[in-house]
C-alpha positions in Angstrom: 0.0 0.0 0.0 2.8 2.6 0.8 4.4 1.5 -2.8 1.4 2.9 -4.2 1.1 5.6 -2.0 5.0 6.9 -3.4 3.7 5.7 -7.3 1.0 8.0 -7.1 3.5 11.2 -5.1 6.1 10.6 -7.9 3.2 10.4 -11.0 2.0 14.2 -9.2 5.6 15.3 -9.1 6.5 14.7 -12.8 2.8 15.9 -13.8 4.3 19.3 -12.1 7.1 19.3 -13.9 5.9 19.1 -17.1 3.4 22.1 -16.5 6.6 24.0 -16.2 6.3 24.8 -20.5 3.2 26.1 -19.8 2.8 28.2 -17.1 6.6 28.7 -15.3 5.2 30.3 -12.7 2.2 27.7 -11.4 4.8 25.3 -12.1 7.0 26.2 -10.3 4.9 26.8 -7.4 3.2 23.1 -8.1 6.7 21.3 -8.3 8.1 22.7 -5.5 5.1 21.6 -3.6 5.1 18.1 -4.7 9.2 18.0 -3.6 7.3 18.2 0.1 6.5 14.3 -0.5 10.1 13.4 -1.3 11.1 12.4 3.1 8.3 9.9 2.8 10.0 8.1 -0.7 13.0 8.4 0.7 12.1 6.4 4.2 9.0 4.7 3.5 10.1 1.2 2.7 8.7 -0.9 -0.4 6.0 -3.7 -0.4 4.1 -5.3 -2.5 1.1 -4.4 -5.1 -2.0 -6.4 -4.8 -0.8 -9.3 -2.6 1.8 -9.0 0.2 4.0 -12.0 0.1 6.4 -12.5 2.8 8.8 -15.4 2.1 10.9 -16.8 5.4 13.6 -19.2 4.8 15.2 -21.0 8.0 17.9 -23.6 9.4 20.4 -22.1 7.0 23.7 -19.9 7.9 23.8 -16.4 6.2 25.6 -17.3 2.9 23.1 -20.2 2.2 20.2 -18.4 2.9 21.5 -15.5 0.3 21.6 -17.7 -2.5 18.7 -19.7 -1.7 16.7 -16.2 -2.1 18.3 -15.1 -5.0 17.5 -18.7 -6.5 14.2 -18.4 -5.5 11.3 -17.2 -8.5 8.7 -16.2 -5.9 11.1 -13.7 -4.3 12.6 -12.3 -7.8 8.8 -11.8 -8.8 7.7 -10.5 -5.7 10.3 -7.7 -6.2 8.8 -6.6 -9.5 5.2 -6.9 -8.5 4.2 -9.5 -10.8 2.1 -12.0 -8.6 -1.3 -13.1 -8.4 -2.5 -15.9 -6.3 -2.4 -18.6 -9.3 1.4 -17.3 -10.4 2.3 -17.4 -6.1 1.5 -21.2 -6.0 2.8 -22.5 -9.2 6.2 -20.9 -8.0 5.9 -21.9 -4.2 6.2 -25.7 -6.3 8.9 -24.8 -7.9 10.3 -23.8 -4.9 11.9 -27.2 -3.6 13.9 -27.9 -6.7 15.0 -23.8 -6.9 16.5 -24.8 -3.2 18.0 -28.4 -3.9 20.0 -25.7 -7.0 20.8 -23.1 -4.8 22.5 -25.7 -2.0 24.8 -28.0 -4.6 26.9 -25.4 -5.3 28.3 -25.0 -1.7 28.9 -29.0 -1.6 25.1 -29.8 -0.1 23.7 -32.5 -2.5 20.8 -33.9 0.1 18.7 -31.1 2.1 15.5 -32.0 4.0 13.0 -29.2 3.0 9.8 -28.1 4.6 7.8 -26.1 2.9 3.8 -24.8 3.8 1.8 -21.7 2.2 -0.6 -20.1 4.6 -2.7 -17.4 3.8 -3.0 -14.2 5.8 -5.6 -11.5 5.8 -3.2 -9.4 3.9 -1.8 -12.1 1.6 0.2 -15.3 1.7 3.0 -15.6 3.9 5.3 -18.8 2.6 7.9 -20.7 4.9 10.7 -23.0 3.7 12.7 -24.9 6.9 15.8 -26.2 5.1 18.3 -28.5 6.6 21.0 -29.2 4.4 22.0 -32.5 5.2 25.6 -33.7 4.9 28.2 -32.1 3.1 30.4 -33.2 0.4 34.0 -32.9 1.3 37.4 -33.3 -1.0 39.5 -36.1 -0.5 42.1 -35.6 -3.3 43.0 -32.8 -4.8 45.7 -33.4 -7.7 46.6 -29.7 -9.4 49.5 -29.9 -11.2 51.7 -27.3 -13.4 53.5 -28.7 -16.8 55.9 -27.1 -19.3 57.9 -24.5 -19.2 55.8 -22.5 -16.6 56.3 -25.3 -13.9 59.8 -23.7 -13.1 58.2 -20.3 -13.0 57.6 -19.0 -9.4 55.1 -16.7 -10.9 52.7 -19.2 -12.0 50.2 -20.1 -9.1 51.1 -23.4 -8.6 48.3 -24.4 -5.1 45.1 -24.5 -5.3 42.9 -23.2 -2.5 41.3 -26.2 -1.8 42.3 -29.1 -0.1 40.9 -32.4 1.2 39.4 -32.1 4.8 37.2 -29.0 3.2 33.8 -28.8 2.3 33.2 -28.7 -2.1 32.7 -24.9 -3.1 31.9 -25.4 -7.0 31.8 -21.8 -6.9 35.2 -21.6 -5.5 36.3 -24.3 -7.3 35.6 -22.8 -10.7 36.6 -19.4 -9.8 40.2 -20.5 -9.0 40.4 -22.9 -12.0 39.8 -19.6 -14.5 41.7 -17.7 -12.1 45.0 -20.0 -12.6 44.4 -20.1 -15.6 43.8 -16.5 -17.0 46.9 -15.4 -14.7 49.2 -17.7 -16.4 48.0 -16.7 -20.0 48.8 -12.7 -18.4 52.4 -14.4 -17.7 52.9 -14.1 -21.5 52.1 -18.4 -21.5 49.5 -17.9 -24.4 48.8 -21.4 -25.4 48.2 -22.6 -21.9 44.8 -24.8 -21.3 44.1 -27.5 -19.0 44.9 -31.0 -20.3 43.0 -32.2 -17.4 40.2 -30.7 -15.2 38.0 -33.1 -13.7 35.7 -33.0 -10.6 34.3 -36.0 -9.5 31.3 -36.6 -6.8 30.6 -39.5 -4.8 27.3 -39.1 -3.5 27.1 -42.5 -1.5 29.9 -41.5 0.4 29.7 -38.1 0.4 33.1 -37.2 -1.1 34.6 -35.7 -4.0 37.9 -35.5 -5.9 39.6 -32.7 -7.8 42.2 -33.4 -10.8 43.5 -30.5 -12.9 46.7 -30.3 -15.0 47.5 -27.5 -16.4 50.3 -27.0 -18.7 51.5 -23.9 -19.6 53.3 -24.4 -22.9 56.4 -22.1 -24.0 56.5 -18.5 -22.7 56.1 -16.2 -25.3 57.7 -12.5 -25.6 56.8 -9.3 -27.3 58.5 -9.0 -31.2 58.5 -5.6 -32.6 55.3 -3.6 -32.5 54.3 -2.4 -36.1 51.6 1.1 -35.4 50.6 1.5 -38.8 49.1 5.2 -39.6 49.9 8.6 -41.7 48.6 11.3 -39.6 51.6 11.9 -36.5 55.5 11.0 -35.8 56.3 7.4 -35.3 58.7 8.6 -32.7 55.6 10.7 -31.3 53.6 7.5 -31.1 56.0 5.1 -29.9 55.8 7.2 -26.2 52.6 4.8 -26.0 53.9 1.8 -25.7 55.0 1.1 -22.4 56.9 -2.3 -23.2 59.8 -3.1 -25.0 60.9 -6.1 -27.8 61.9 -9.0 -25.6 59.2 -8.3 -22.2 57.2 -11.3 -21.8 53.9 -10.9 -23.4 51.3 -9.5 -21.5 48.1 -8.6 -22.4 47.5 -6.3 -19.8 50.0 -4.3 -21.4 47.9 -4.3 -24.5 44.9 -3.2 -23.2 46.7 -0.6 -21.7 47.7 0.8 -25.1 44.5 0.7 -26.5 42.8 2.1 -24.2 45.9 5.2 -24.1 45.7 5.7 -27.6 41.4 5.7 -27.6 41.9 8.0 -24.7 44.3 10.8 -26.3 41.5 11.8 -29.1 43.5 11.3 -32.1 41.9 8.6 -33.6 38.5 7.4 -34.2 39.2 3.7 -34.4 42.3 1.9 -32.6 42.7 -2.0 -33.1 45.9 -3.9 -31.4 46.1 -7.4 -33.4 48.7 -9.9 -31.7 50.2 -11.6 -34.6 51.2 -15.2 -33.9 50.7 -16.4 -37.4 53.9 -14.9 -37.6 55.3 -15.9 -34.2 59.5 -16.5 -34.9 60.5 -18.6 -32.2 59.5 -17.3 -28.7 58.7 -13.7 -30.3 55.0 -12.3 -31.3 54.4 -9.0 -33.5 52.0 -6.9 -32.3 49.9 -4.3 -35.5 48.7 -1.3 -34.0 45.7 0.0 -36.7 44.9 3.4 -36.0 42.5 5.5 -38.1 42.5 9.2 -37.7 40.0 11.3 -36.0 38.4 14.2 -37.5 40.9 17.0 -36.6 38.0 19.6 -35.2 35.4 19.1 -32.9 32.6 21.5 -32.7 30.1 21.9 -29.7 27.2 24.1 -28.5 26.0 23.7 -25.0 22.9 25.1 -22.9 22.5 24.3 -19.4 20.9 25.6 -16.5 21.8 25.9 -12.6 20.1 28.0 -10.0 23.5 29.8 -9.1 24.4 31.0 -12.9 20.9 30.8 -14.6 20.6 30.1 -18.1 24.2 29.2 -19.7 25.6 29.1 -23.2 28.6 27.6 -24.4 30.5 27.1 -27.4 33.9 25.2 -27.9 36.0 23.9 -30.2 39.1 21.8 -29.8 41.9 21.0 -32.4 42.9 17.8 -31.5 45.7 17.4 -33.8 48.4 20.4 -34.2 51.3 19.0 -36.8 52.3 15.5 -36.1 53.3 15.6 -32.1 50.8 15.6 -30.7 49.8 19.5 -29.8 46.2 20.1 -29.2 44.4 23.3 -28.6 40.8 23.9 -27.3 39.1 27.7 -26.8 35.4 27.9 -24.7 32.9 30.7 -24.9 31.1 30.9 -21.9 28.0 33.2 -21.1 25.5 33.5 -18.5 24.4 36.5 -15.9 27.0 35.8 -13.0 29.9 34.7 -14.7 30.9 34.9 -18.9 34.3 34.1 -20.2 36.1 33.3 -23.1 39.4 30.9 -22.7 42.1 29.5 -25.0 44.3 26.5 -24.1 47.3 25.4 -26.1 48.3 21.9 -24.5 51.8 20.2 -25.5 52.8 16.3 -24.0 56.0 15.5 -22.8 57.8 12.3 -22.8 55.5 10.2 -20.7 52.4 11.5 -23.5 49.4 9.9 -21.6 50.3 10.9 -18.0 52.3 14.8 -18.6 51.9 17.9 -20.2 52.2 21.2 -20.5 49.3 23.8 -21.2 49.5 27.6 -22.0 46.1 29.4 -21.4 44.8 32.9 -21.7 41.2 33.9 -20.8 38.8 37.1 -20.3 36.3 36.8 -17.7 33.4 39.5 -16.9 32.0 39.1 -13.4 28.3 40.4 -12.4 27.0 38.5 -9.6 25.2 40.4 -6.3 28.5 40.8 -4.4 30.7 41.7 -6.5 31.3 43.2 -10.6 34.3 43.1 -12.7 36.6 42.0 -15.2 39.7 39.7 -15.2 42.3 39.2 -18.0 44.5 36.1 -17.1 47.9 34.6 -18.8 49.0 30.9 -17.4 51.3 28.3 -17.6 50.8 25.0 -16.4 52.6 21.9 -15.9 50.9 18.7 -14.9 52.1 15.1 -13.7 50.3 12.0 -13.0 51.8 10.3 -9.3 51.4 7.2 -7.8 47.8 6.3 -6.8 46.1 8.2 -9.2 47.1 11.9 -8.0 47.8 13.9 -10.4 50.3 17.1 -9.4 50.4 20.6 -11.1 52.8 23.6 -11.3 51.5 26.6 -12.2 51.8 30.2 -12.7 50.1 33.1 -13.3 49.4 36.4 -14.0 46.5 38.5 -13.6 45.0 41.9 -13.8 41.7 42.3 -12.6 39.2 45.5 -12.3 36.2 45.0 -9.9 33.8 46.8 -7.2 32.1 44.7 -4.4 30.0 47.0 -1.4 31.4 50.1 -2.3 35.2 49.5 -2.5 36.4 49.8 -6.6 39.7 49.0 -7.0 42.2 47.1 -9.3 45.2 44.8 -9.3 47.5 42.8 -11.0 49.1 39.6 -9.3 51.9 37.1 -10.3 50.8 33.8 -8.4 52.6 30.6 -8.5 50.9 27.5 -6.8 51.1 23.8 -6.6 47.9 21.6 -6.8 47.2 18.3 -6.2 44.3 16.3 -7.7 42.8 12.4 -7.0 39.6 11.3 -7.8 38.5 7.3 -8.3 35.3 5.7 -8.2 33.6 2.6 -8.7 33.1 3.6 -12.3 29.6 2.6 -12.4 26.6 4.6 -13.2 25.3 5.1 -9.7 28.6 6.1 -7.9 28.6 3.1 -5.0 31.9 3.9 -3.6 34.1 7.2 -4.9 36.2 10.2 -3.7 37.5 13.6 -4.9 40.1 15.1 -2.8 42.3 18.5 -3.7 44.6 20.5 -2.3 45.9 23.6 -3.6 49.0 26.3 -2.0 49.2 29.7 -3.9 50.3 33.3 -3.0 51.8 36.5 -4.5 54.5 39.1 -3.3 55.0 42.7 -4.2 58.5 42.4 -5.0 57.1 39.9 -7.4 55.5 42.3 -9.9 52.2 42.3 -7.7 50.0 44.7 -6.0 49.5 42.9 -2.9 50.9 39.8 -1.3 49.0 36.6 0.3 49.3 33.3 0.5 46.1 31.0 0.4 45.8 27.1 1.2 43.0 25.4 -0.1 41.5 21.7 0.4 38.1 19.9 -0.3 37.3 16.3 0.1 33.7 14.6 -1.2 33.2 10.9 -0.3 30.4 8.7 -1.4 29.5 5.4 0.4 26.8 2.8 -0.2 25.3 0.5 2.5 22.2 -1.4 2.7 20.8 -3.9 -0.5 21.9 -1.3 -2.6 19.5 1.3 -2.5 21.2 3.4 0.2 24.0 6.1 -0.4 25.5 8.5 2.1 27.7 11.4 0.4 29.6 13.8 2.6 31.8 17.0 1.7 34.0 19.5 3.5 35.9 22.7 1.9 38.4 24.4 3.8 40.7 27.1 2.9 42.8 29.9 4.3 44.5 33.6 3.3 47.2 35.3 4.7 47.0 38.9 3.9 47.5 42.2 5.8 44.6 43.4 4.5 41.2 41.8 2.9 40.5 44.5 0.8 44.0 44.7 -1.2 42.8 41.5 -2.6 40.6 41.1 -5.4 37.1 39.3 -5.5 38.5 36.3 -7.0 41.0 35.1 -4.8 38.6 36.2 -1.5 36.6 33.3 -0.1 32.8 33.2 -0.6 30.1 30.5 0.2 26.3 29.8 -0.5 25.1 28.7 -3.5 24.1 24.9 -4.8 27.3 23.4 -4.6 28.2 25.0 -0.7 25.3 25.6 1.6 22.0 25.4 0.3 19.2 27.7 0.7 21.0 30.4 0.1 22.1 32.4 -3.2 25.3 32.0 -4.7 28.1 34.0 -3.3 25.0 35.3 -1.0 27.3 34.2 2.4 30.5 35.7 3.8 31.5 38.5 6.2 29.5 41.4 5.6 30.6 45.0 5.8 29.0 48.2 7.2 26.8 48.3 4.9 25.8 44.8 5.0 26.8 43.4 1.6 28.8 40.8 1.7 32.7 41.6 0.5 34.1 37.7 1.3 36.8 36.6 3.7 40.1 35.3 4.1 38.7 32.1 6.0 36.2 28.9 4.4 35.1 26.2 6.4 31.8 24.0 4.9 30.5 20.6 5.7 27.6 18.7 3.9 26.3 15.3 5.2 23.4 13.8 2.3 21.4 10.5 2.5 20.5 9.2 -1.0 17.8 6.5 -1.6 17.0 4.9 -5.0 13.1 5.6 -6.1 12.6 3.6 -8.9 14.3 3.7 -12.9 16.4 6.5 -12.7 14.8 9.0 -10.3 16.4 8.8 -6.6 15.2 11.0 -3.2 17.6 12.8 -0.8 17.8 14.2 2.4 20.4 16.7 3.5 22.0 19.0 5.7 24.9 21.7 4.8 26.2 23.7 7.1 29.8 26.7 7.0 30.6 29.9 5.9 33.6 32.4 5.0 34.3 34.3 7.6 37.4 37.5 8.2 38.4 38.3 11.4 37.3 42.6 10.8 33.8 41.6 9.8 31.1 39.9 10.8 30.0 36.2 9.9 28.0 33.3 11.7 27.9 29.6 10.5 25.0 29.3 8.6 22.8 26.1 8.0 21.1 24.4 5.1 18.4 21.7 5.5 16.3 20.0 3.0 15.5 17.1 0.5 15.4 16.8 -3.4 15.3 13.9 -6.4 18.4 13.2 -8.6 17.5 12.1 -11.9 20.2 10.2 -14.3 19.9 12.0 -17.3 21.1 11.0 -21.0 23.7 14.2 -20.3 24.2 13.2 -16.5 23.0 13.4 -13.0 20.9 16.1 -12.1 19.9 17.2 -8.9 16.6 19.1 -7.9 16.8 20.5 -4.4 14.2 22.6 -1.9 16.7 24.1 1.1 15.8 25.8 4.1 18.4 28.4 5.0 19.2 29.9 8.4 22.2 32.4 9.0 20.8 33.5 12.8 19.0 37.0 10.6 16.4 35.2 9.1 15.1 31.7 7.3 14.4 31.6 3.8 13.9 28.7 1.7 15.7 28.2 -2.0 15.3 25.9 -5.4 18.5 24.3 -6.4 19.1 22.3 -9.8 22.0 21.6 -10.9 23.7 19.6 -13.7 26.6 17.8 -13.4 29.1 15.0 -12.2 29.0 14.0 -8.5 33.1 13.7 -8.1 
């Protein structure tokens, strides 16, 4: 009943958005007032349309139990509410056999099963009492290594099982493709088992295990032909990370595929191993590349609460001569913030991990707080590290014009800094484990062709952790950063700390927090401390609730600035162009509470 309940919340709450084309103003109004049902789809748990099935499952240990329920139709089809009364009992007499499946693959070939239907005033409520009888356990386990691999301390030669033990078939094939796959990475490509046989007794309850596996000559890599007309062959050759002679690996093949896909200058990549023409121990690789189209073209409109409507245009050159240069300019527009930027970016010798970039940009500023303009020159050098951090160099220089409260004023600033950058996920489409750390030291000095001097340190961490069946996400963030300057106002608006908006504290407008002056407008400050704690739960398809709770500020130690909180709930849809969020906060900064729509669109890390 509560399933249907949320069905019919969500149905109202997409009915609202869609009245959005035609009246933006009821819509608005309506979808913001169907967002109030969002706590209950985010805590209510599901149940069942029409009938309310409840299957119990007993006398097994944890692991058992799992796959006996995952085996089970009755509980797969109660998930996607697809029972009636006639479908529930032709599946509760399936259900003895679905058990007897689920049980032989953890060595248990004879289970005693109960099983009764009752019906309840709600439904049916089905009960399966499962003793799995005895277990089948090895007595021989024969795994043996041949050829030339047998003499290689590489090559896995135990196998995890051994007699006393209980039969895992799962375990037991697992390890067999394991062994097998890792000694075919070893560069042993023609290695297959010659015997693999698993035998079980079921009057005596025992089985026996006899694998062989012979290995057959290691092979090595021969020369690698990478056949195109577009770039240097010396350029190219800085992608492959082996030499003639390594043992053959096809890890390391993957690897250059994937590198060569990855740096945009061809379409089409294909790595072909060549053992037709195998000469003694050695194996050609072809590398088949066809070119990419030199220019790419793009126009973009987006939307967020803090900048409003946005355009963008860009166009990259991925291919300048034949080493490898590439060159991308943006056009950015929208009310707070418009820009236009031009990046020339050069690889060094390690081509898919270090480069160096030259950019030069114009920015116009025009938010509440503060208006302005910025021309910027830079130079950057960047280097992948150990553990996926990725380290950059950079300098700087700037001049920028701007007026925030009633202070106009302009400066010019040399800035060097060092940056470092990590961020690794799951890889999947709902983020299940991830994190995005940065850190970030800059500063500037008069005697360095500057009109002021500071030095700022910078960090922000996000982290996103799954618990539960799946459904359940908890994502947390904190920023922190610190300036030390004589004076806040000899610095300009961009290198001042600001916070509110949709991606600090919610509920509030963007750049709408920070130290205020004597005439109450907010000028920024030379500290920035915020913290976000959010509790995701899946919906249904692609639509998601939330639950959060943000809470920081900037603050200076002339002006005035309390901690201000954010409280609220939203959806997150996956859309075709990614995530995006829809957010109502509640805003508190001890003046006054005011509550805010957020949407945003965009990545998570």
């Amino acid at each position: 009943m509560y399933r249907v309940i949320s069905y019919a919340l969500l149905l109202s709450g997409v009915l609202g958005m869609e009245r959005l084309s035609v009246d933006k103003r009821h819509a608005i109004s309506g979808f913001m007032r169907h967002l109030i049902y969002i706590p209950f789809w985010v805590l209510i748990p599901f149940s069942v349309h029409g009938l309310d099935v409840i299957v119990n499952v007993d006398g097994l240990e944890a692991r058992l139990k799992d796959n006996v329920l995952a085996y089970l139709s009755v509980e797969r089809e109660k998930k996607r509410d697809a029972l009636n009364e006639a479908r529930l009992r032709l599946l509760h007499d399936r259900a003895e056999a679905e058990i007897q499946a689920a049980l032989r693959p953890f060595g248990y070939f004879k289970p005693t099963i109960t099983a009764s239907m009752q019906k309840t005033e709600q439904g049916f409520k089905l009960a399966y009492n499962v003793q799995p009888g005895p277990p089948i356990k090895l007595v021989e386990v024969d795994f043996q290594i041949l050829g030339e691999g047998a003499d290689d301390p590489q090559v896995e030669s135990v196998f995890p099982m051994a007699p006393g033990e209980v039969l895992d078939q799962t375990l037991y094939e697992q390890a067999k493709q394991t062994r097998l796959a890792n000694t075919i990475e070893r560069g042993y490509l023609d290695a297959r088992y010659t015997r693999h046989q698993l035998e079980v007794d079921l009057r005596r309850d025992t089985a026996t295990i006899s694998l062989h596996l012979d290995t057959g000559m290691r092979l090595r890599f021969g020369e690698v032909r990478i056949n195109q007309d577009v770039m240097n062959a010396e350029f190219l050759a800085r992608y492959v990370s082996f030499n003639a002679g390594d043992p053959f690996s096809q890890e390391g093949l993957l690897t250059l595929q994937g590198d060569l896909i990855d740096s945009e200058y061809f379409k089409q990549v294909e790595v072909v191993t060549r053992r037709d023409e195998r000469e003694g121990n050695r194996v050609p690789v072809d590398v088949n590349l066809k070119p990419n189209k030199r220019n790419r073209y793009r126009i973009g409109l987006g939307y967020s609460t803090d900048t409003g409507p946005r355009l963008t245009l860009d166009w990259k050159n991925r291919r300048r001569g034949r080493n490898g240069h590439r060159m991308r300019s943006e056009l950015q527009i929208s009310q707070p913030l418009s820009s236009l930027s031009s990046e020339y970016v050069i690889p060094l010798e390690r081509s898919t991990v270090d480069y160096v970039s030259f950019g030069a940009s114009l920015e116009h500023f025009n938010s509440d707080t503060n208006q302005g303009n910025r021309a910027l020159l830079s130079a950057t050098h960047s280097v992948s590290l150990e553990r996926g951090w990725r380290r950059s160099l950079g300098l700087e220089y700037s001049y920028e014009d701007f007026k925030v409260s009633d202070q106009e004023d302009s400066s010019h600033l040399l800035v060097p800094s060092v940056g470092w950058l990590r961020i690794k996920s799951d890889g999947k489409e709902i983020i299940r484990r991830g994190k995005r750390l940065e850190f970030r030291i800059e500063g500037a000095a008069e005697s360095l062709l500057s009109s002021t001097r500071y030095l700022q340190l910078y960090a922000n961490g996000k982290f996103i952790h799954g618990f539960g069946e799946g459904d359940w996400r908890l994502l947390s963030r904190l920023e922190l950063g610190t300036i030390r300057a004589d004076d806040l106002k000899g610095l300009p608006p961009s290198k001042r700390f600001f916070a509110g908006g949709d991606n600090t504290v919610r509920g509030f407008g963007y750049q709408g927090l920070g130290p205020k002056d004597e005439n109450d407008e907010v000028i920024g400050g030379r500290y920035l401390a915020v913290g976000s704690l959010e509790l995701d739960r899946h919906i249904s398809g692609k639509w998601s609730g939330a639950l959060f709770v943000d809470a920081g500020n900037a603050f200076d130690p002339d002006y005035d600035a309390e901690t201000a909180y954010g409280v609220g709930f939203g959806v997150r849809w996956r859309s075709p162009v990614g995530p995006v969020r829809f957010d109502i906060a509640s805003g508190s900064d001890g003046d006054e509470r005011r509550l805010r729509l957020h949407i945003v669109v965009g990545p998570e890390l």
